[in-house]
VEXDREN-2710 file (C-alpha; in Angstrom, 1 decimal):
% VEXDREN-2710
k/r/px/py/pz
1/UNK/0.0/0.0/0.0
2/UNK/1.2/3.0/-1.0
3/UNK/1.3/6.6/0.3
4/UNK/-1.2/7.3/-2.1
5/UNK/-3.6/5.3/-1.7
6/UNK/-2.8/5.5/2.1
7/UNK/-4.3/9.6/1.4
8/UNK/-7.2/8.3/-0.9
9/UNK/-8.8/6.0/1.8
10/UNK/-8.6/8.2/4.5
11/UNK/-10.0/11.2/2.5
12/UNK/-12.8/8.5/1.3
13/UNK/-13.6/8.0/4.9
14/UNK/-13.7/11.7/5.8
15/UNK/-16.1/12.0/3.0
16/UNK/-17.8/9.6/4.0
17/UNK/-18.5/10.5/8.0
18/UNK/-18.9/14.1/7.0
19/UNK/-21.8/13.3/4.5
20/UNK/-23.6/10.8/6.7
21/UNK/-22.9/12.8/10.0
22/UNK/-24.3/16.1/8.7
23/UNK/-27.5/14.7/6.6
24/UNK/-28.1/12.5/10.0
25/UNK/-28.0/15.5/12.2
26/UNK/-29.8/17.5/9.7
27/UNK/-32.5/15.0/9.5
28/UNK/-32.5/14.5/13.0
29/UNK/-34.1/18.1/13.4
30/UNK/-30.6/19.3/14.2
31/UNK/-30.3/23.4/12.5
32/UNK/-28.0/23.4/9.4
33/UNK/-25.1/25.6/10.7
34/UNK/-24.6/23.1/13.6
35/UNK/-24.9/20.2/11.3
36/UNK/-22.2/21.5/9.2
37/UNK/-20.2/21.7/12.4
38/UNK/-20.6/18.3/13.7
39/UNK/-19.6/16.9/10.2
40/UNK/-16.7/19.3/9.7
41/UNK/-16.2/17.1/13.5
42/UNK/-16.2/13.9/12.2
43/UNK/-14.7/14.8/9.1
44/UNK/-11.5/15.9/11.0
45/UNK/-11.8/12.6/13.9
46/UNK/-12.6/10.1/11.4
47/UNK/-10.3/11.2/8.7
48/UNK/-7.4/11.2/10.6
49/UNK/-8.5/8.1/12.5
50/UNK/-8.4/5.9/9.2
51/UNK/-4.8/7.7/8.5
52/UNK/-3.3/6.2/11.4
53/UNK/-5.1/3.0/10.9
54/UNK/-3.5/2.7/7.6
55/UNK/-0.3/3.9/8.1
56/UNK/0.1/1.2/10.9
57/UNK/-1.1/-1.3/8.8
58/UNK/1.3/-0.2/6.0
59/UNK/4.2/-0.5/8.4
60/UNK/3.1/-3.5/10.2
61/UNK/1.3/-6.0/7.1
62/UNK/3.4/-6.8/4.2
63/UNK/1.0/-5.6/0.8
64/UNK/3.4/-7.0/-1.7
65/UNK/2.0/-10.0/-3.8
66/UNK/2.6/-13.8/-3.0
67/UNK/3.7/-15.1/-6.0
68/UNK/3.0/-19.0/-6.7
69/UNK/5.1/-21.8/-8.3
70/UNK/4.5/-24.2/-10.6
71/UNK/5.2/-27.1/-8.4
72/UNK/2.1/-25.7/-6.1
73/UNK/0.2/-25.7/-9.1
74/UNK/0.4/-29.1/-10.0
75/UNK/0.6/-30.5/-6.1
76/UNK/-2.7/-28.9/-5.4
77/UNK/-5.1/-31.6/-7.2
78/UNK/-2.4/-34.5/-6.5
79/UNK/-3.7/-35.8/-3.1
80/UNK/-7.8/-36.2/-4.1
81/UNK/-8.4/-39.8/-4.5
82/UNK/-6.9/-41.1/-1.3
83/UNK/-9.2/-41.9/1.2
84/UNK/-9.2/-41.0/4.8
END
């Protein structure tokens, strides 16, 4: 996982609790300017929460692809016909 896409998901997620946090409080009876507020909140605390969820996860979980061999290939159907 790149840097990148490290920025794309978190901004996703901002979007994300911003939009559903102001159209619930909105719907909720709540007055515009305060909805706008309390999504501009969550916008902030859940944006930066899935930053440092997935920078941790970049450090900690290796992203690269497993590549396979032949020889697994051909092993994996081997071993069907015996019985137990």
């Amino acid at each position: 996982m790149t840097d990148e896409q490290v920025k794309k998901i978190a901004a996703c997620f901002a979007t994300l609790a911003f939009t559903v946090m102001t159209l619930g409080s909105w719907a909720m009876g709540a007055r515009i300017l305060v909805a706008l507020v309390r999504g501009i909140e969550a916008l902030v605390l859940f944006g930066l929460l899935a930053l440092f969820v997935c920078k941790l996860l970049q450090h900690k979980v290796d992203f690269s692809p497993v590549e396979s061999s032949a020889e697994d290939d051909e092993a994996k159907g081997s071993h069907l016909d015996e019985t137990v």
